[in-house]
Rosetta silent file (secondary structure, phi, psi, omega in degrees, C-alpha in Angstrom):
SEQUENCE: XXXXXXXXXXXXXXXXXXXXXXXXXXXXXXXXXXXXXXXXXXXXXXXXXXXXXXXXXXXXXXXXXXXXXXXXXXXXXXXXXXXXXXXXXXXXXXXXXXXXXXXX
SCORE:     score description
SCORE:     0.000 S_00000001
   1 L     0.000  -39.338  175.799  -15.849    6.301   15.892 S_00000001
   2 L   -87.308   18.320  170.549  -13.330    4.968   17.954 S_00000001
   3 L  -115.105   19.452 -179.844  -10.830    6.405   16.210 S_00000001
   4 L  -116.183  -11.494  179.236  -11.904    9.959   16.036 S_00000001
   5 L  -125.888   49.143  160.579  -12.160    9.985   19.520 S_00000001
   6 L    42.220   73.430  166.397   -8.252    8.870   19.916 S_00000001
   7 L  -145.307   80.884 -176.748   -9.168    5.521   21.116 S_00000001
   8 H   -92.288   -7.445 -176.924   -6.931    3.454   18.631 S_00000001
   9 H   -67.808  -63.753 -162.693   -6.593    0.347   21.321 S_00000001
  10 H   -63.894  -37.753 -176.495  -10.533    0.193   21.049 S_00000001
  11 H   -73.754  -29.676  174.639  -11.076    0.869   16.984 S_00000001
  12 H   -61.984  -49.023 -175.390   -8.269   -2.022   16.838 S_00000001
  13 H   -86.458  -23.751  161.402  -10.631   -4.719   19.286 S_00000001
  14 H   -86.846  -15.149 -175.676  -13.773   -3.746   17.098 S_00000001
  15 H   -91.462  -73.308  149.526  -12.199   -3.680   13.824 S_00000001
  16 H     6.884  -74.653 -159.961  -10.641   -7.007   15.084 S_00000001
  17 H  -101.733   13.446 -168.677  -13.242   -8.235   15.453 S_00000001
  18 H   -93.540  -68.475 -162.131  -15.252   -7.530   12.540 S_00000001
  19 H   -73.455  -41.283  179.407  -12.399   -8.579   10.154 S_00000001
  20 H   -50.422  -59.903 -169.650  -12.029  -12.476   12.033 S_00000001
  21 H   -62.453   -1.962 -149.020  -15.869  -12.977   10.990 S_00000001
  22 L  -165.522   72.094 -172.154  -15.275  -11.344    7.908 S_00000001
  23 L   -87.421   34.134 -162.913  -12.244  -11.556    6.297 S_00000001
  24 L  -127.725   -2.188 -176.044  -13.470  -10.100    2.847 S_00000001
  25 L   -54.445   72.127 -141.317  -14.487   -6.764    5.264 S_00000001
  26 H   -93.215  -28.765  154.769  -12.233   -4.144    3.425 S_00000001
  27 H   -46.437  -73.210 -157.384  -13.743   -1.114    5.912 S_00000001
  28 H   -67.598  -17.069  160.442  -13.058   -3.167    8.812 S_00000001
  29 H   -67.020  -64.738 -167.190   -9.190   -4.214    7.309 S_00000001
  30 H   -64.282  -23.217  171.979   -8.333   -0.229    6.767 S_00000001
  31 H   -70.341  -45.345  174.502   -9.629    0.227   10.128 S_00000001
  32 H   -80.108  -14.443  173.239   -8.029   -2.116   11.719 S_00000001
  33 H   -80.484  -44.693 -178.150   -4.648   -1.068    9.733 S_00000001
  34 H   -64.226  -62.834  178.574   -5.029    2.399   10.760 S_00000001
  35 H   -37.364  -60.298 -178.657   -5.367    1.582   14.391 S_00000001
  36 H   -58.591  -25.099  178.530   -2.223   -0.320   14.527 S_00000001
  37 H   -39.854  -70.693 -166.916   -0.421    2.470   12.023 S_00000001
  38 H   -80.509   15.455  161.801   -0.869    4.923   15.397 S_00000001
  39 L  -111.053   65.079  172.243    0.161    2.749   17.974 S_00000001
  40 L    26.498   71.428 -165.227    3.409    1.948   15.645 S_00000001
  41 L  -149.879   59.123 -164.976    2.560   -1.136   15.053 S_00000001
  42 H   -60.876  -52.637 -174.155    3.385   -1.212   11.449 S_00000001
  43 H   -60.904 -105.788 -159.099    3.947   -5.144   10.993 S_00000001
  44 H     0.825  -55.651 -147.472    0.714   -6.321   12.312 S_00000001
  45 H   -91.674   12.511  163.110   -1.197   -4.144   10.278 S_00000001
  46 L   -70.400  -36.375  178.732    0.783   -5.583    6.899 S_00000001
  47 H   -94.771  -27.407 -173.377   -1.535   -8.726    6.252 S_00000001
  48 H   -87.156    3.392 -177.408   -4.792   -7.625    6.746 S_00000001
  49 H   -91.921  -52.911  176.298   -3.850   -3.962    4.766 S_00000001
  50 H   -64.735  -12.818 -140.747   -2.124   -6.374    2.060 S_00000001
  51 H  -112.973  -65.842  169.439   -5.360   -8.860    2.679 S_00000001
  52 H   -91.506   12.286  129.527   -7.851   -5.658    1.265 S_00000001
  53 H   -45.606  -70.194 -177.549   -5.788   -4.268   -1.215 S_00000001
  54 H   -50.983  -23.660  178.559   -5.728   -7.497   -3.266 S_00000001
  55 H   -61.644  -56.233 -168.684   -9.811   -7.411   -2.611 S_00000001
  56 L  -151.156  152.910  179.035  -10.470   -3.648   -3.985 S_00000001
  57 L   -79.232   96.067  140.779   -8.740   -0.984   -5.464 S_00000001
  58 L   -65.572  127.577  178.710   -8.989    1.438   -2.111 S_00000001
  59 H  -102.097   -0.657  173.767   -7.182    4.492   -2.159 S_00000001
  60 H   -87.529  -67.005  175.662   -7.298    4.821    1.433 S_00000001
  61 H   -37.183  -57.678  165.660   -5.773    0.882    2.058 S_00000001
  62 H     1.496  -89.843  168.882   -3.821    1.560   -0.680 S_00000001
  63 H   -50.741  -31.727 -169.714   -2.038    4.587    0.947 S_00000001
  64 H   -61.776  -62.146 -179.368   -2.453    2.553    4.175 S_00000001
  65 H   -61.933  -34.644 -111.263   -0.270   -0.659    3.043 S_00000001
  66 H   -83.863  -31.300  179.446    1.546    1.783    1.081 S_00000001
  67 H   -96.823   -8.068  165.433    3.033    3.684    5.058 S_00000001
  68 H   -68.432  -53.546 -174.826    2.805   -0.164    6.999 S_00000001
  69 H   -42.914  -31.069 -165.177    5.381   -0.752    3.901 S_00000001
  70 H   -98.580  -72.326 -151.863    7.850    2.246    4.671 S_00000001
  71 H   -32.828  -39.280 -174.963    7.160    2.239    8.679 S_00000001
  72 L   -87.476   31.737 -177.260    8.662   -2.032    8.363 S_00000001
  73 L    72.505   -9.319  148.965   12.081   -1.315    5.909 S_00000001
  74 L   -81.604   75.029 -166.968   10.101   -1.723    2.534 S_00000001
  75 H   -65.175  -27.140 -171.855   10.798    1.335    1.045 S_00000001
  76 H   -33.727  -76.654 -168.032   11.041   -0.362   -2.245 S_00000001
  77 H   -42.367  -49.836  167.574    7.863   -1.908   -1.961 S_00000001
  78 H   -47.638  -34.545  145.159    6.383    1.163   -0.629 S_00000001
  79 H   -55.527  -70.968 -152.750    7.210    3.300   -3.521 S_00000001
  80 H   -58.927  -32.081 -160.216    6.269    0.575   -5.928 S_00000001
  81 L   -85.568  -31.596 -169.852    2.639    0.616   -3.717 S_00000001
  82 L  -108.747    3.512 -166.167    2.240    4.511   -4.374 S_00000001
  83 L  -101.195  154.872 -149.809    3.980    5.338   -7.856 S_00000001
  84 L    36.699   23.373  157.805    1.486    6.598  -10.126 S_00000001
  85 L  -103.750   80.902 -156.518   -0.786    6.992   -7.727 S_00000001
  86 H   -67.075  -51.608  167.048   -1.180   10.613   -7.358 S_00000001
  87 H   -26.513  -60.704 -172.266   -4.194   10.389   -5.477 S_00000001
  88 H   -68.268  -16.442 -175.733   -2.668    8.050   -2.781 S_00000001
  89 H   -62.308  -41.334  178.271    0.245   10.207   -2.121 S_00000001
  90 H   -57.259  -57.255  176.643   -2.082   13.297   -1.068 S_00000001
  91 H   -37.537  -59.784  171.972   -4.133   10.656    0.783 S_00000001
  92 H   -10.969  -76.915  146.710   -0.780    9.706    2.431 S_00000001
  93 H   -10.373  -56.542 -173.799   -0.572   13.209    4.361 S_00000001
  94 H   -91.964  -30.185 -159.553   -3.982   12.259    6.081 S_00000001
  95 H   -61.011  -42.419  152.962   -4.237    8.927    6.617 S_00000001
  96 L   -52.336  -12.916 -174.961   -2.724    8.311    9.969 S_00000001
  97 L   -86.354  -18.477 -177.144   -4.351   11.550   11.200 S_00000001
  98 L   118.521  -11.588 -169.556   -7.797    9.690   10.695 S_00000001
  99 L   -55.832  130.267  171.312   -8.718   11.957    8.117 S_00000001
 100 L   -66.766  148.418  177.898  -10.452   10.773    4.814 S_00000001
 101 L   -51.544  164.503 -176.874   -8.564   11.211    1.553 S_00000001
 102 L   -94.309  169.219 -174.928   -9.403   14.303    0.087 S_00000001
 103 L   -96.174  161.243 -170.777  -11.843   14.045   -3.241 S_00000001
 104 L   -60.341    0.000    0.000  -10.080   14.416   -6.627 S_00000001
């Protein structure tokens, strides 16, 4: 919620604080990933976005890690996170706007 109503400071200190009790929380990692994504705050949001990838196959974290990865100097990696993913690339497009991936 607090990131639909362009409060990424706030969706960061609840998603925060959701993922410390609960570091298996794969909502509250992409949340918390996102937030930092729009305040350009790309490293931070690299362990817990790499931290729920390795949990579940997410195509929103996915796409998530996949733009922390480009935004820090790993384009490599960043490719390598999104090739032959067709899905996540489209996803790609929304995911900093707050938007959900679109369905297949």
């Amino acid at each position: 919620m607090a990131l639909r109503m362009q409060n990424p400071q706030e969706a960061e200190r609840l998603a925060l604080e959701v993922f410390n009790s609960d570091r298996n929380d794969i909502a509250a990692a992409g949340i918390l990933g996102r937030a930092l994504l729009i305040q350009n705050r790309a490293a931070d949001a690299l362990i817990p976005l790499q931290q729920a990838a390795r949990r579940a196959a997410d195509p929103e974290v996915e796409t998530l890690l996949g733009l922390a990865l480009a935004a820090t100097g790993y384009g490599e990696e960043a490719l390598d996170q999104l090739s032959g993913k067709p899905m996540l690339r489209s996803c790609a497009v929304h995911g900093l706007a707050g938007a959900p991936c679109p369905d297949p």
